[in-house]
DRENTOR-972370 format. One record per residue (C-alpha): residue number from 0; residue in three letters; chain; z negated, x negated, y. Coordinates in steps of 0.05 Angstrom, whole numbers, always signed. Each point is the difference from the previous one (the first is absolute). Layout:
N
NUM; ALA; A; Z; X; Y
...
//
This chain:
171
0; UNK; A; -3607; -2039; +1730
1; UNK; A; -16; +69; -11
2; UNK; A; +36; +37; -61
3; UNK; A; +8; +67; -31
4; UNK; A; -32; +14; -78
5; UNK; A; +49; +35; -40
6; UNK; A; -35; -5; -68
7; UNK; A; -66; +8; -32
8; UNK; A; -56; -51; +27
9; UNK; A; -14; -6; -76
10; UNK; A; +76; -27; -15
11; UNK; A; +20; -33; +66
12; UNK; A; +28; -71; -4
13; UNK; A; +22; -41; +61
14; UNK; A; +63; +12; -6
15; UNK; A; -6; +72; +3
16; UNK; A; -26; +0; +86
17; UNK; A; +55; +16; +47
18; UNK; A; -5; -27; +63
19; UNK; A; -8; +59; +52
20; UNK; A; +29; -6; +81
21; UNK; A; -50; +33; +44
22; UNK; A; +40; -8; +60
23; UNK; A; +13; +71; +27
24; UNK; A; -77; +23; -33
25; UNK; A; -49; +12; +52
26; UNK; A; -71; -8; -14
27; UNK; A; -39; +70; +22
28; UNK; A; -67; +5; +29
29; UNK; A; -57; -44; +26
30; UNK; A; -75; +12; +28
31; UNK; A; -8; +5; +79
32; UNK; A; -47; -57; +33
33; UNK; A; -79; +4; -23
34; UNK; A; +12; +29; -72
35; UNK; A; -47; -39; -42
36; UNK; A; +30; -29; -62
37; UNK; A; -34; -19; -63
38; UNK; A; +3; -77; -20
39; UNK; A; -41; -46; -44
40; UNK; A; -37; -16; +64
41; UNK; A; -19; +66; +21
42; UNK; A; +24; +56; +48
43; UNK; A; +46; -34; +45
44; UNK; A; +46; +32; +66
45; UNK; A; +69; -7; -29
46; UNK; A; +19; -34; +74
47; UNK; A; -48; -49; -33
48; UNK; A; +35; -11; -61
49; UNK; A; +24; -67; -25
50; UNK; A; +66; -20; -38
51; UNK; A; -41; -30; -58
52; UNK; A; -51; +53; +0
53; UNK; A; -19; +38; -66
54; UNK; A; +4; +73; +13
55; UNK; A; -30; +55; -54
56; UNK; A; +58; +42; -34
57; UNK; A; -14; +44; -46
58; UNK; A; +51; -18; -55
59; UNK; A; -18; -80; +2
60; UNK; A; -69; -5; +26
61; UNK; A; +20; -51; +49
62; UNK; A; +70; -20; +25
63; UNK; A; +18; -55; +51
64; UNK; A; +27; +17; +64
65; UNK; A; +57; -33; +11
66; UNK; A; +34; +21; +65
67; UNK; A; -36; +54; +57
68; UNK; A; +62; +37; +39
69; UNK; A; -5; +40; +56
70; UNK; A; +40; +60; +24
71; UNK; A; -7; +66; +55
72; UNK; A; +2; +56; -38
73; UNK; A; -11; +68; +10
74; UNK; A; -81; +24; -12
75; UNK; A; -41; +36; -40
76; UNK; A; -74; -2; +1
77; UNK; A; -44; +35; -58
78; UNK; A; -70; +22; +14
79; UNK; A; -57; -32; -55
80; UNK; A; -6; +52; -56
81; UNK; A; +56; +32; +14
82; UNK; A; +44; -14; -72
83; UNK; A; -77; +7; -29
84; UNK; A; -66; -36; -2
85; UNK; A; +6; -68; +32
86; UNK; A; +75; +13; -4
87; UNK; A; +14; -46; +54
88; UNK; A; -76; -13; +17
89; UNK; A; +20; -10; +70
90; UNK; A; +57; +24; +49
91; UNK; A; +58; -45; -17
92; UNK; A; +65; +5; +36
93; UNK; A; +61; -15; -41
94; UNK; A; +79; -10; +7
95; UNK; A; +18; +77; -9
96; UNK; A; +45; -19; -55
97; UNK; A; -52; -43; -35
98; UNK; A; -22; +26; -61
99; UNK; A; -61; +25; -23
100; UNK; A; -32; +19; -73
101; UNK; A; -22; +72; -16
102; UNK; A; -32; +18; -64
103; UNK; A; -41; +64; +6
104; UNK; A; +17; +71; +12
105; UNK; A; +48; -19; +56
106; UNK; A; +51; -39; -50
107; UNK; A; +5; +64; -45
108; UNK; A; -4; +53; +52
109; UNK; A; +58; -28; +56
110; UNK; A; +35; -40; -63
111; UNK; A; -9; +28; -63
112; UNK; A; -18; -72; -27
113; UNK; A; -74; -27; -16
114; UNK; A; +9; -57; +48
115; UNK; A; +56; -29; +51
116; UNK; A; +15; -47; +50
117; UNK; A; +13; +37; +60
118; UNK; A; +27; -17; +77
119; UNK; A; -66; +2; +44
120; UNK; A; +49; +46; +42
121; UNK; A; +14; +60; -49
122; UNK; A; -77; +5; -8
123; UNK; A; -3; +16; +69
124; UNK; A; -40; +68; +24
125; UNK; A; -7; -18; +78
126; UNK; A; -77; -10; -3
127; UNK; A; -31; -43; -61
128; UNK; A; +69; -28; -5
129; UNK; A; +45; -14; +56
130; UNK; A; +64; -32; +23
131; UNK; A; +4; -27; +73
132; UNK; A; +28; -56; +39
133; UNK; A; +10; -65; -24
134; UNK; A; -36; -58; -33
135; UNK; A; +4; -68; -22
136; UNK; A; +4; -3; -62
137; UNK; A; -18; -67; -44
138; UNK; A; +36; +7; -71
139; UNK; A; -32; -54; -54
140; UNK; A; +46; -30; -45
141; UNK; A; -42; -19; -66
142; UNK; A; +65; -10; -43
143; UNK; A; +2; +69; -30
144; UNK; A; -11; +76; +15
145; UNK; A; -74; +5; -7
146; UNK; A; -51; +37; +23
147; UNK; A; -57; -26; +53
148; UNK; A; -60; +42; +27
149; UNK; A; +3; +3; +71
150; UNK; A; -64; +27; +30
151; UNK; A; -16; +35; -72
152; UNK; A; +80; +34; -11
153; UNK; A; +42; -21; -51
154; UNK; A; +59; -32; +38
155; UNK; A; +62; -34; -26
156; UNK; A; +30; -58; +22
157; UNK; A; +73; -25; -8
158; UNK; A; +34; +71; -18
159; UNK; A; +70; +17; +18
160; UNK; A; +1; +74; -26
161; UNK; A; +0; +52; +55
162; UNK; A; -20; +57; -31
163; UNK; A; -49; +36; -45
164; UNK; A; -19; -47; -65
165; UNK; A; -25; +38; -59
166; UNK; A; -47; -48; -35
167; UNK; A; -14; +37; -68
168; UNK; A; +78; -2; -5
169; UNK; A; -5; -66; -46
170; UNK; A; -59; +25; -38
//
């Protein structure tokens, strides 16, 4: 059951969690075929990935995988170094509506916000970024929005939000 937190984490009972329907809620994104994902056992090709598998997020340290989706989306493939050093570390092709995490110069200067979540596709400049074609597209479903590395970029997982996130909005 997944439910929405209306209160305080420091004053939530049980009773307070309303159940939330999903049904209508898409889940954006996913990484193309060959992006390596991080997981207690190493890099591993996320075609390689196993329900069961812990994969490296960076708010939980590790998080189960619990279902592996897969979907043809349109593409966008970004160049290594291209969102800064090691930022992917290798060319990773992504859904072009999967979101990606920018927290340098780029947030503030195209946002006006220290650091957002942002659609692979509006990063897009045609050469170190660039939308083409298609893909398939595996989505991982670790039981929350988090956030995996795949092939060194900070990618979420399990999002429904289509546009622009501002994440120094809760700060």
């Amino acid at each position: 059951m997944t439910v929405q937190l209306r209160k305080n984490a420091d004053t939530l009972a049980a009773t307070d969690a309303v159940p939330v329907d999903l049904a209508g809620f898409a889940i954006k994104g996913g990484v193309a075929l060959g992006s390596i994902i991080l997981t207690a056992r190493g890099e591993v090709a996320v075609e390689d990935l196993r329900v069961g598998d812990r994969i490296i997020t960076r708010e939980r340290g590790m998080a189960t995988l619990r279902a592996i989706t897969t979907v043809t989306s349109p593409a966008c493939t970004i160049r290594a170094d291209s969102l800064g050093l090691a930022r992917p570390e290798r060319d990773i092709t992504v859904a072009a509506d999967q979101h990606v995490a920018i927290r340098d110069w780029r947030a503030d200067a195209l946002f006006g916000v220290q650091s957002a979540l942002v659609p692979a596709a509006r990063l897009a400049d045609g050469k170190q970024i660039a939308v083409f074609g298609e893909t398939l597209a595996y989505q991982l479903n670790l039981g929350a929005p988090l956030t995996i590395y795949a092939n060194g970029l900070e990618t979420p997982t399990g999002r429904t939000e289509k546009d622009l996130i501002d994440l120094t909005a809760d700060i």
